[in-house]
N, C-alpha and C positions, 0 to 999 in steps of 0.2 A: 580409233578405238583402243587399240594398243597403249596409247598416251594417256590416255582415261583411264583404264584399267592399272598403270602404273603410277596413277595419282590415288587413286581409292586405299593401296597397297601401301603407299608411302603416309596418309593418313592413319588408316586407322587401326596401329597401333599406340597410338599419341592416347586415344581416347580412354581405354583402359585405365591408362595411367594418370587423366586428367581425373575419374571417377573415383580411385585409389583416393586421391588427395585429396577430395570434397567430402569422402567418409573419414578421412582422417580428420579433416580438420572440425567434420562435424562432432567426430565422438570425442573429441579435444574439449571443443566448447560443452559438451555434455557434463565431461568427467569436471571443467573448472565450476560449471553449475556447483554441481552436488556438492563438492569438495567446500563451495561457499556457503551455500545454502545451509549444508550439515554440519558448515563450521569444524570440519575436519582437522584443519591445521591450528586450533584454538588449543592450548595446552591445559595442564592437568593443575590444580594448587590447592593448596588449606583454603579455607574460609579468610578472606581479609577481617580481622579483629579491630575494630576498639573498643576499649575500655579504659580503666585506671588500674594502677597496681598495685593490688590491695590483699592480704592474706586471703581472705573469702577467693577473689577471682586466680589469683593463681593454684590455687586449691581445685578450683572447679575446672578451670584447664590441664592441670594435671592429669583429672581422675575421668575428666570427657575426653579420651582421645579422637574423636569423631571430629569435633573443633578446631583440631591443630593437626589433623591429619589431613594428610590430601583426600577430595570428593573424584570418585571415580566413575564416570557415566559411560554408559554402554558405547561401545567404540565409533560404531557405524550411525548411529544417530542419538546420541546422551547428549551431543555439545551444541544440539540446538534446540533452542528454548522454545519454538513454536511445536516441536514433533514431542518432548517432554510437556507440554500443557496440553497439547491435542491428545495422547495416551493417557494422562491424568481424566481429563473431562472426558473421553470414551469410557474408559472402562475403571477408571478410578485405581485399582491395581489389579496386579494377574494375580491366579490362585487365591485371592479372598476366604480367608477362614468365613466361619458364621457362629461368632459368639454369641450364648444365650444369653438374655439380659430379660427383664421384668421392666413393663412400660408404668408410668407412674402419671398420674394427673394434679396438676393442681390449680384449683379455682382460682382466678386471679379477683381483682376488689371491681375493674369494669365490666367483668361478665364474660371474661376473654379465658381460657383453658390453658396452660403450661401446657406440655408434653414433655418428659426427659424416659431415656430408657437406660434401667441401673444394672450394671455385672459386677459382677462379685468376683475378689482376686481369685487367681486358680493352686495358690499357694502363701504361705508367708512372704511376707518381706524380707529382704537382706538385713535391714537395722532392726527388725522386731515390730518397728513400728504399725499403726492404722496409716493408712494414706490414700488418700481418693481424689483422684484426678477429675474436676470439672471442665468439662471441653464443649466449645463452641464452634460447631462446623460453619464452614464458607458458605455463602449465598444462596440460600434456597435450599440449602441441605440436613440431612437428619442422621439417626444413628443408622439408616441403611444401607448409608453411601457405602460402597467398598473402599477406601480410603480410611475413614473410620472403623470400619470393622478391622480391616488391618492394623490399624495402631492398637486400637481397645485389646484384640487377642493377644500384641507384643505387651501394653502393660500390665495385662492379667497376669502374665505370665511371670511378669517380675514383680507381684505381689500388688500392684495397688489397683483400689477399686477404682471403677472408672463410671462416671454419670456422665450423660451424652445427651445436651438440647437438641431439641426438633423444632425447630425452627417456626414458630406461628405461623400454620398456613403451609410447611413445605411438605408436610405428610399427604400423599393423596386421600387414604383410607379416615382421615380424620378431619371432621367437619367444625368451621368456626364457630362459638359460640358468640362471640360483638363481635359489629364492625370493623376489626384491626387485623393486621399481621405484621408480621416479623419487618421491622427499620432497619437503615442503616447501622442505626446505635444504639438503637432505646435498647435498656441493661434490664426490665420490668421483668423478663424472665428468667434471663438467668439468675438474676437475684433473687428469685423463689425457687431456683431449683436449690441455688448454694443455700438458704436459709431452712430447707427442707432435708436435706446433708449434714447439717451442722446442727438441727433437731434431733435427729432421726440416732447420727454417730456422736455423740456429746465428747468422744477421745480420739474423733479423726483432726490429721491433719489436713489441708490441703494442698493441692498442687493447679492451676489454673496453667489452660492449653487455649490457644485459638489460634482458626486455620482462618486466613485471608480475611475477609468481613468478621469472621467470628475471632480476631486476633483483635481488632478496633473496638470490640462488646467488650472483652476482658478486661484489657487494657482500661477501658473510660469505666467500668463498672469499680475498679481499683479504684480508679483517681476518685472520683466522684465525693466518697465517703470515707476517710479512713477506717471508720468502723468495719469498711466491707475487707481489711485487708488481713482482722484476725482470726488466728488461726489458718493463714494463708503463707505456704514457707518459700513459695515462689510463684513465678507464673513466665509463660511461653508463649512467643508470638510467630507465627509463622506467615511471611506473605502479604502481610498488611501492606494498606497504601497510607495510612496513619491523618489522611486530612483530605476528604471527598471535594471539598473548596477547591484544594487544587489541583486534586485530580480530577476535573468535569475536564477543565482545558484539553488536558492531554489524553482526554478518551475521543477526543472528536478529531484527532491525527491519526491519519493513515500512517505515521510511522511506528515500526514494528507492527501492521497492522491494526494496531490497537481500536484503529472505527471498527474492525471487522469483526471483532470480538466483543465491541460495546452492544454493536447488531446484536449479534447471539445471543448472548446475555438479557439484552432490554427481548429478544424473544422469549426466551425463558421464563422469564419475569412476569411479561403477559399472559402466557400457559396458566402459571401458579394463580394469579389475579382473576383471569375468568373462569377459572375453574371453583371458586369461592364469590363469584358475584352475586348470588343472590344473599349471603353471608353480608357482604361490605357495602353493596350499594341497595339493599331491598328495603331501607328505611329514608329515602331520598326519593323526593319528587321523580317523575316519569321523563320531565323535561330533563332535570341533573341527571337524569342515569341516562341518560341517551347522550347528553354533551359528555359526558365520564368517560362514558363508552367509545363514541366516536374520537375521540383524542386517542385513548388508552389502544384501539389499533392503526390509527395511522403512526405512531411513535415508533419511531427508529434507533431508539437512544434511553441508556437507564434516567439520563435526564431527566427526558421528558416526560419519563412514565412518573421520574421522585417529584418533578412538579405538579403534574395534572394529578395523582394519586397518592402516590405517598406522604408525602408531607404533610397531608390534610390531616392523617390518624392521628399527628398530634398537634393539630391547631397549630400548626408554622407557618407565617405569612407568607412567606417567600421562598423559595430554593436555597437561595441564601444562606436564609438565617436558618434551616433545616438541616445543610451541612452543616453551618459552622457548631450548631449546638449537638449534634449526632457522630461530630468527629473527637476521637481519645487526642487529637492532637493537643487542646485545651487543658487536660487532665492527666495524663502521662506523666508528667513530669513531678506529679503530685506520690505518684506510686515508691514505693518505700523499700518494698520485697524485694528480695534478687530477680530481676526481670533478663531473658531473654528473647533478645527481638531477630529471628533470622529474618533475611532474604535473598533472590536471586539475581545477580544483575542480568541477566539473561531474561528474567521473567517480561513477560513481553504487556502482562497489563498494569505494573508497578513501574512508572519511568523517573529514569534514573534520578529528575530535579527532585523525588519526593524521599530521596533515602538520606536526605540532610538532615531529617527530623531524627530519627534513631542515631546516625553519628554525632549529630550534636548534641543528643541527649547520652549519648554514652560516656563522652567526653567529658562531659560535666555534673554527674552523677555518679556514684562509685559502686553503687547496686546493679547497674548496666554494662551486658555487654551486647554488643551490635558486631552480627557475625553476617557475612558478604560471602556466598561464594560465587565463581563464575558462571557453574551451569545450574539446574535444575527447573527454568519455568517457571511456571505458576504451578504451587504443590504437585510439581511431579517429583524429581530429584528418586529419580531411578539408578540403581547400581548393577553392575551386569558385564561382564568380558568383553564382547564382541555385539552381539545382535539379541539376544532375548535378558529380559530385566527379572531380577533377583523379585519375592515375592517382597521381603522387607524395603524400604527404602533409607537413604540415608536421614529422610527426617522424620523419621520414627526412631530410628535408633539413635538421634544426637538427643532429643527431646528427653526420652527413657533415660539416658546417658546421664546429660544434665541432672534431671529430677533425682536418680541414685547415687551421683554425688552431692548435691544441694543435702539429701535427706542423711549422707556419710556423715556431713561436715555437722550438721546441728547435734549428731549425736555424740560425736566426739569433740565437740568444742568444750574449749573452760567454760564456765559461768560464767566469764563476763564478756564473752565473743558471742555472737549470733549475727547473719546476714540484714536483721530487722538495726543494728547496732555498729557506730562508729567505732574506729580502730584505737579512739582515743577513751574507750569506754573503758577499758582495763587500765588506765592510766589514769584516768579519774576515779577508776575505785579504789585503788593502791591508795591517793591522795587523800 
């Protein structure tokens, strides 16, 4: 008994100490989680630039310090691009102003309804000028995202009007009149909102914004027509994936999650689509709207819905050939205006094979700059100390940034400099 009792004694205090080390080493592997996860030990930098160097863009780097300044993300979670896109798609931003704006209709020639909602600057402008910002929100969204409400009240504030599409079909309160809604590409609307604008202000300038999908509308509504590019003194792209072609590939990879997002999304998609079905399919046999239907919710992917559905509104045979003609990737390169095109590399539904399009157009184009930074997601790019995010973001204030210098530079240039205009213009007119 004695020998027993002096084994128990000689045990168990070993045990203690073997518990100590299995919670150490568990909150070990915890903290290297998080530390991964949150991308903690990822460092801070500017935006990676290219362009060419040309009076115009060193001018617009100059007077944008937001561009060549370092992007600062909230400490404990800014430097990871999935918690920056999950805070974006929840709540869009914190503190959301609510700028009033006047909702405007316009009849299109199929039968199909515009919707844009107009504010009116909340002051002059710094150059004197008229300036009204045309913006094309991302995927399914309208002017009542809080994302846009927050930019619209930052550019109110620095004097330019700002017109905001609603996306065909992404308003609940507003009922289809044809068949259609809102493509990857098709520009049919905005091009009525901007020719509506350009009626209405006969002495605005413009400025051209797009956020994600609504960065690929602009973008291809420029290239398309040069007519559409006058009286247009720049244009901003934020987030794009610049060519649907090749990003289907890389939406069906689990890496960076990106199937899990494509889910979401193509759920999303379906909400908006039956919520408008008696609008889209109420002119189609009983048989087609049940085959329509029966695809439209087994679909797991925005693919399958741009196949079985979308593609149809404008007679495109194939997936195909529905991307290839719905992507700015075609057209871009057509565009003339001083363009900027931001993105994230972090953004986790843009991968990284598709940001060659913008460096190589930047490269080679003198109008272009293609600005990279580390962090920011998909349209989050929250700025913030430690743990709560600032109400503005850094891509509202590079955008504003940009636009107030682009609009410096036209007012002070000679006559024979302008962003629409080679550096060898003033050299030919001297001759």
């Amino acid at each position: 008994m004695n020998t027993h009792k002096s084994d128990v004694h000689t045990i168990s205090p070993e045990l203690p100490a073997m518990f100590d080390g299995m919670k150490l080493a568990a909150v070990a592997t915890v903290l290297y989680i998080i530390v991964r996860c949150l991308n903690l030990k990822s460092p801070t930098a500017p935006p990676d630039l290219t362009y060419q160097d040309t009076a115009l863009n060193r001018f617009l780097l100059k007077s944008c310090p937001q561009l060549t300044k370092e992007y600062i993300p909230p400490l404990l979670w800014g430097k990871s691009g999935h918690l920056q896109t999950a805070l974006y798609g929840k709540l869009g931003r914190v503190y959301s102003p609510h700028p009033s704006g006047i909702r405007k209709y316009l009849p299109m020639q199929d039968g199909a309804t515009a919707t844009f909602d107009l504010f009116e600057p909340q002051g002059d402008h710094r150059t004197g000028g008229d300036i009204t910002m045309v913006i094309c929100p991302g995927i399914g969204n309208h002017s009542e995202k809080h994302y846009i409400r927050t930019f619209v009240d930052h550019a109110q504030k620095d004097g330019y009007r700002c017109a905001v599409l609603n996306h065909l079909g992404a308003l609940p309160n507003i009922e289809l009149t044809s068949p259609r809604m809102f493509t990857y590409g098709c520009t049919w609307e905005f091009a009525s909102m901007v020719g509506y604008i350009k009626r209405t202000y006969p002495q605005t300038q413009l400025i051209a914004v797009g956020f994600s999908l609504g960065g690929n509308i602009v973008c291809k509504f420029l290239g398309e027509n040069r007519m559409n590019q006058e009286r247009v003194l720049c244009c901003v792209s934020v987030c794009q994936g610049y060519s649907a072609l090749r990003a289907q590939e890389t939406f069906l990879q689990w890496d960076q999650f990106r199937r899990f997002y494509n889910f979401l999304m193509a759920d999303n998609m379906k909400k908006i689509i039956l919520s408008h079905r008696h609008s889209l399919f109420g002119g189609s046999s009983v048989k087609v709207i049940d085959a329509d239907l029966s695809r439209l919710y087994t679909a797991t992917s925005l693919m399958q819905i741009d196949d079985n559905v979308m593609r149809k509104f404008h007679g495109h045979s194939s997936l195909k050939e529905y991307y290839e003609k719905e992507s700015c990737v075609h057209y871009i390169h057509n565009v003339n205006v001083p363009l900027l095109l931001v993105n994230s590399a972090d953004d986790p539904l843009v991968h990284g094979s598709l940001l060659t399009i913008p460096r190589t157009l930047a490269a080679k184009k003198s109008n272009v700059i293609f600005a990279l930074t580390l962090h920011g997601g998909h349209l989050g790019f929250f700025e913030g100390a430690v743990l709560f995010p600032q109400p503005l973001t850094w891509m509202d204030k590079v955008i504003v940034g940009y636009a107030n210098a682009l609009c410096q530079w036209e007012k002070q240039k000679p006559p024979c400099q302008s962003g629409h205009l080679s550096e060898n213009s003033c050299t030919e007119g001297k001759a």
